[in-house]
N, C-alpha and C positions, 0 to 999 in steps of 0.2 A: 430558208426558214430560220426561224428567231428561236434561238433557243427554249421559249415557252410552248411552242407549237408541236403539237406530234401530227403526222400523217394519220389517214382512217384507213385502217387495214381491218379488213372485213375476216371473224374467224373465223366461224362457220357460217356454211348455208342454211337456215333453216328447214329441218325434216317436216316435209305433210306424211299424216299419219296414213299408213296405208286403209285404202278402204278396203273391207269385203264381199266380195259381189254374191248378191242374193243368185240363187240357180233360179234359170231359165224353166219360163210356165211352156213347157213344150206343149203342141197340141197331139192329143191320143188318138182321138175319132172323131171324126163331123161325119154326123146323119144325119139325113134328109127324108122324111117322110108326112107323103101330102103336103100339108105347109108346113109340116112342123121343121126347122133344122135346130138341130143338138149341135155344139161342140163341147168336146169334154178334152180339158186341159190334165196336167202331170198334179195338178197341185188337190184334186178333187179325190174327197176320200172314195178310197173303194166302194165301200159298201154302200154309197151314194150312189154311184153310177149305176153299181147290179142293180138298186131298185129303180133308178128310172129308165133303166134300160130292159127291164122288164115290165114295165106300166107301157111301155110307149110300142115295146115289138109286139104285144100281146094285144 
């Protein structure tokens, strides 16, 4: 190498920013009645479900 020249020495690696991960829509209940089927996931407020879960058993 010629005196003008430097080598590429790489300093750092570049950091990716950590992601983070949304929680899992787990499933709570799947009903089945007559034709109807229900599934009710983790992310469904409560007091949603009691009422249709009261419109629908009753």
């Amino acid at each position: 190498m010629s005196e003008k020249q430097h080598p590429i020495v790489a300093l750092k690696q570049p950091q990716r920013p950590q992601r983070s991960r949304s929680p899992r829509n787990n499933l709570l209940l799947s009903l089945k009645k007559n034709d109807l089927e229900l599934d009710f996931y983790s992310s469904i407020d409560p007091e949603l479900m009691d009422k249709l879960l009261e419109k629908v058993l009753s």
